[in-house]
Each structure stands twice: as structure tokens, then as C-alpha cells.
C-alpha positions as CSV (number, residue, x, y, z in Angstrom):
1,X,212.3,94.8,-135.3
2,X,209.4,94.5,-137.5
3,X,206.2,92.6,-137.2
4,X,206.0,89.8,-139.9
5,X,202.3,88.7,-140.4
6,X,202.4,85.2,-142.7
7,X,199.0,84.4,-144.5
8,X,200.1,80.4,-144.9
9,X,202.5,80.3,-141.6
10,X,202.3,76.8,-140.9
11,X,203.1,75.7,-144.6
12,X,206.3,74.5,-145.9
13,X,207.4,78.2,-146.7
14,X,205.6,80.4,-144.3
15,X,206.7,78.2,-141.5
16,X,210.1,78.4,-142.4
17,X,210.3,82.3,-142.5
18,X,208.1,82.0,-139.2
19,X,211.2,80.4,-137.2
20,X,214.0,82.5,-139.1
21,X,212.1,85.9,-138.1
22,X,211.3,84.6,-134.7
23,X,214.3,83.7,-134.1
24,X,216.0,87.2,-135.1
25,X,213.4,88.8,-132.6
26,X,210.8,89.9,-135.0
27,X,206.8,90.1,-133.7
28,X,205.8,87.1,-136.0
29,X,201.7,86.6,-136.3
30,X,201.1,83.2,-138.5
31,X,197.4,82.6,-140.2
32,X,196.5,79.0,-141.4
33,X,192.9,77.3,-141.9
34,X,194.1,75.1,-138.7
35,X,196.7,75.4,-135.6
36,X,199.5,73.8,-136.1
37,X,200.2,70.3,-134.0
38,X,203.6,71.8,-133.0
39,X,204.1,75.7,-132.8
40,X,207.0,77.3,-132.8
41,X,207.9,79.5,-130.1
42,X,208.1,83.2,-130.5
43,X,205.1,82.7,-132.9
44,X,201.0,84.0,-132.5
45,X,199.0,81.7,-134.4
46,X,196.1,82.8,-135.7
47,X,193.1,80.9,-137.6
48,X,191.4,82.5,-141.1
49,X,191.8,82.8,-144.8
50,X,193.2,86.0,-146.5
51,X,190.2,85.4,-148.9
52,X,188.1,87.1,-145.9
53,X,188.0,90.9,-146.2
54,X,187.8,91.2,-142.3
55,X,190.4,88.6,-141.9
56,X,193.1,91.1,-144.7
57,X,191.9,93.8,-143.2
58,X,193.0,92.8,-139.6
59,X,196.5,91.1,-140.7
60,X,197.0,94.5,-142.2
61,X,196.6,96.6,-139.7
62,X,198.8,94.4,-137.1
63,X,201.9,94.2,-139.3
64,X,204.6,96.2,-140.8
65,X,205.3,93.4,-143.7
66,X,202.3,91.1,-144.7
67,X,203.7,87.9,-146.4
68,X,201.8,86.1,-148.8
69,X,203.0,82.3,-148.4
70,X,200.2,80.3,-150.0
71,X,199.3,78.0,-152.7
72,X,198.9,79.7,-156.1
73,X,196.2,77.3,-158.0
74,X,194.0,77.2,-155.0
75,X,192.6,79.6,-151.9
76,X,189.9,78.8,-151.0
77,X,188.3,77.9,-154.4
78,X,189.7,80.3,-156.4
79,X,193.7,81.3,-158.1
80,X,195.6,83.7,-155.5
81,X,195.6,86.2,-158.3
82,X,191.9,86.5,-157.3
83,X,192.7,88.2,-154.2
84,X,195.9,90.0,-155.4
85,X,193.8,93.4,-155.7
86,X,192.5,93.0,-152.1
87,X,196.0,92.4,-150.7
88,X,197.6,95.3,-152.6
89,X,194.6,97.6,-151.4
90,X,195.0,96.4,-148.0
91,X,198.6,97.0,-148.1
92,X,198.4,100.2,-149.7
93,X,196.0,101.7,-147.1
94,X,197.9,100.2,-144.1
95,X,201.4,101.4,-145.8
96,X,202.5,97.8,-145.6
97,X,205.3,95.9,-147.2
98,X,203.9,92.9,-149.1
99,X,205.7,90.1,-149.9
100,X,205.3,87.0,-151.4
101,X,206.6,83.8,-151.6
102,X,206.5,83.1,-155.5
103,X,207.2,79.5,-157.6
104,X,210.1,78.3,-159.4
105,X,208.0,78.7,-162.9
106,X,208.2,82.2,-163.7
107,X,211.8,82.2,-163.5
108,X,213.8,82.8,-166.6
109,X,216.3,80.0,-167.7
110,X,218.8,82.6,-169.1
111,X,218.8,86.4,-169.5
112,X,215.9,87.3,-171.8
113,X,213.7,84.0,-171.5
114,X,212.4,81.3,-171.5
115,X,210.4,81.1,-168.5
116,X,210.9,77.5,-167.1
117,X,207.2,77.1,-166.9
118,X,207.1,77.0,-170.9
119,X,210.2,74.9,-171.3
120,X,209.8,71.6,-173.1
121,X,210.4,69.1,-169.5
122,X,208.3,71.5,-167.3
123,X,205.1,69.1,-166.0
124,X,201.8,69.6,-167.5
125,X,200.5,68.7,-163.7
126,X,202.9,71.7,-162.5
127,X,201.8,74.4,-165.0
128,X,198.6,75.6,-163.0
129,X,200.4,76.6,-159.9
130,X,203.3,78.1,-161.7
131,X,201.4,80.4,-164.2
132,X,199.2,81.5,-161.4
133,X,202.1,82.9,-159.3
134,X,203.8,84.4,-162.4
135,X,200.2,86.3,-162.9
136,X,200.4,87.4,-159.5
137,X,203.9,88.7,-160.2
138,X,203.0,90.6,-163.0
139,X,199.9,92.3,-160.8
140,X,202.5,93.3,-158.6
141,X,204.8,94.9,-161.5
142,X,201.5,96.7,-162.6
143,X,200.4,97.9,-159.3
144,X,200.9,101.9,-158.5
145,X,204.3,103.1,-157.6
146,X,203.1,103.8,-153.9
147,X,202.8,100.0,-153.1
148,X,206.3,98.5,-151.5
149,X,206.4,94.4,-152.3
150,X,209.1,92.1,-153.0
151,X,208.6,88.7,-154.2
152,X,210.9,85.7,-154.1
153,X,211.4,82.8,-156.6
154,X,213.3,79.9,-154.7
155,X,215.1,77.4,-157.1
156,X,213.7,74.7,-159.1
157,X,213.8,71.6,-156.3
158,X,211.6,73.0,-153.5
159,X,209.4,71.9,-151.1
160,X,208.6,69.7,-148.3
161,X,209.5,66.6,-150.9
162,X,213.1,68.0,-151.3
163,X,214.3,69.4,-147.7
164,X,217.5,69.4,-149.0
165,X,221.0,70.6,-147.1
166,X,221.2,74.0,-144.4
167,X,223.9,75.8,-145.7
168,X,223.6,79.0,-144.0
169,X,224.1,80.4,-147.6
170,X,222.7,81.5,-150.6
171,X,222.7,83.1,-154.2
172,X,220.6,85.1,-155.7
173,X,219.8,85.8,-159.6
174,X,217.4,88.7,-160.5
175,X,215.5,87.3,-162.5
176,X,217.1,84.1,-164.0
177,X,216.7,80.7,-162.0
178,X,219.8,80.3,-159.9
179,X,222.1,76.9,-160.9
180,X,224.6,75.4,-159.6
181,X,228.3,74.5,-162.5
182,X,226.3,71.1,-163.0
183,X,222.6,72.6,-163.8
184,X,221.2,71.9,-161.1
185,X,218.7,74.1,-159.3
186,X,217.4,74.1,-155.2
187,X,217.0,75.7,-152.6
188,X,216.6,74.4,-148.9
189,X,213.4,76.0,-146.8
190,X,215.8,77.0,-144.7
191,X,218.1,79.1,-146.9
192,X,214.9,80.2,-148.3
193,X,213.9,81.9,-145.6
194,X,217.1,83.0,-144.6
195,X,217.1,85.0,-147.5
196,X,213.5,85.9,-147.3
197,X,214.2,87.4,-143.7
198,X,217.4,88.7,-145.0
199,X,215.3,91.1,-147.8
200,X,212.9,91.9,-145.2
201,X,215.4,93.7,-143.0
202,X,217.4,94.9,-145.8
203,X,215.2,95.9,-148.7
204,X,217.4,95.5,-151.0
205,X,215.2,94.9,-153.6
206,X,212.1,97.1,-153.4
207,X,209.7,96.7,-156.1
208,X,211.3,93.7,-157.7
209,X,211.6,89.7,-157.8
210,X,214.8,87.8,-157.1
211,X,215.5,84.4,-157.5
212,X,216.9,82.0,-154.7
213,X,219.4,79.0,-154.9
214,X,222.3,77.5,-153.6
């Protein structure tokens, strides 16, 4: 079993992978400005910001695979690409897996482009968050060979707005959006995390980004 620290465990996302890893016996240690109203068990909550050195440094130290679950636009006043560096270093030193939980927007809409985030419909209001986490991604593809990340792009319909339906399945795409015959894209949290957990315990893609959908 591995020990899963989640920097943004009590978020749509993190909180998600929190239960599935708990629930497959993994040591699961959640971080979040606040405690959550209603923990889950199996779960160590934990209060403080991966924009505090000390804070990295001890989430770090205590896992095997540090996930990154947090808003792109926005830690703590500044982009998560801000603090990409520190994570990687932190991860690096520790010999930790990092992983993140990426958007929807760096996703490519067919083999060789375009990204969704510069297709026509994509939502001005959107764009911030989006071209944050594909700058993060791209840190990650630059970062020395020594580092071992993953990073997952769920569908296009995500979020706490769009629950949607637990299959107990899912598909995944490289790096191309996954759609269903009709065009549709989503992706329930909890399919999400199933195949979040799943790469964890698998690794079957060091190194690289998949996509998620049903």
C-alpha cells in the first residue's frame, strides 16, 4: 500500500481520490486551508497550503505519491505554475511520485491539435484556469528525467456542477479528450478517481498525461 498525500483533499477531486485510496487500504494524508465539515474515514486531515516551503517540505517527506489536486488560476494569490518548481524539487529530493489532477483544456480535440482551450466555443471566463494547468503540464514534460509524475485530464463536463453517473468504468485517450459516438465528453469524480487510484497502483503511464472519460 502506498501513502497518498493530497494537497486540495477536501476539494471536488482530491476528495474523491481521498475515499477511492482509502478505501483500497492506502495511508491517505489530505491538506486543505480548512477541516472538512464531514471527513471521511481512513483519512488524516491536515491544515496548510503547498505554497508554504515547510508545509511541501513535510507532505514530502510523509508520502510515497504527493498529489497536486488544486485550483490552477489561484493558490494562494498566485498561478499553481508558481509553485511547480518547489513541488518537483520537493519531490525529486524525497524520490516521490507527483501527480496531478490537470483540466479538461489542455486536452487535444483530435490527434495533432487543437487544444480545446483555443477552440472557437471554449469560455473566455474558463481560459485562465485551463492555460495555467496546461503550463504546469508542460513544466512537468520539461522537468529532469529523474522526476516520476503522472498527470490526468478528466473529460470536458467535470466538476461538482456535473456529478454525473458511477459507472465503475472508464476510458482513457493519451492525449486526445475522451468522447463518447455522440461528442460528448465527462467524466464522473468518481470514475475519475477510480482511474486516478488505478494509475497510482499501476504506473502505467510514467512520465506522461492521459485523458479520462466515460
Amino acid at each position: 500500500m502506498a501513502r497518498v498525500v493530497i494537497f486540495g483533499g477536501t476539494g471536488y477531486a482530491g476528495g474523491n481520490i481521498a475515499r477511492e485510496a482509502a478505501s483500497r487500504g492506502h495511508e491517505v494524508i489530505s491538506y486543505s486551508r480548512n477541516a472538512p465539515e464531514q471527513p471521511l474515514e481512513g483519512v488524516e486531515y491536515r491544515t496548510g497550503s503547498l505554497a508554504s516551503p515547510e508545509v511541501l517540505a513535510a507532505a514530502a517527506a510523509d508520502a510515497d505519491v504527493l498529489v497536486v489536486a488544486v485550483h490552477g488560476a489561484d493558490v494562494d494569490g498566485a498561478p499553481l505554475t508558481a509553485y511547480v518548481p518547489g513541488l518537483i524539487d520537493a519531490a525529486r529530493t524525497n524520490g516521490v511520485r507527483l501527480a496531478f489532477v490537470g483540466g479538461a483544456g489542455s486536452s487535444l480535440v483530435a490527434e495533432g491539435g487543437p487544444r480545446l482551450v483555443d477552440t472557437p466555443d471554449f469560455l473566455d471566463d474558463w481560459k485562465p484556469e485551463a492555460l495555467s494547468h496546461a503550463e504546469v503540464l508542460e513544466a512537468l514534460r520539461q522537468a529532469p528525467e529523474d522526476l516520476d509524475w503522472f498527470y490526468v485530464s478528466p473529460a470536458a463536463l467535470f466538476g461538482v456542477f456535473a456529478p454525473g453517473e458511477t459507472t465503475g468504468a472508464y476510458r482513457t485517450g493519451g492525449d486526445v479528450l475522451v468522447t463518447k459516438e455522440d461528442g460528448s465528453s465527462e467524466i464522473s469524480g468518481t470514475d475519475f478517481a477510480l482511474a486516478f487510484v488505478d494509475e497510482i497502483e499501476n504506473n502505467a503511464h510514467p512520465r506522461r498525461r492521459f485523458t479520462v472519460g466515460h
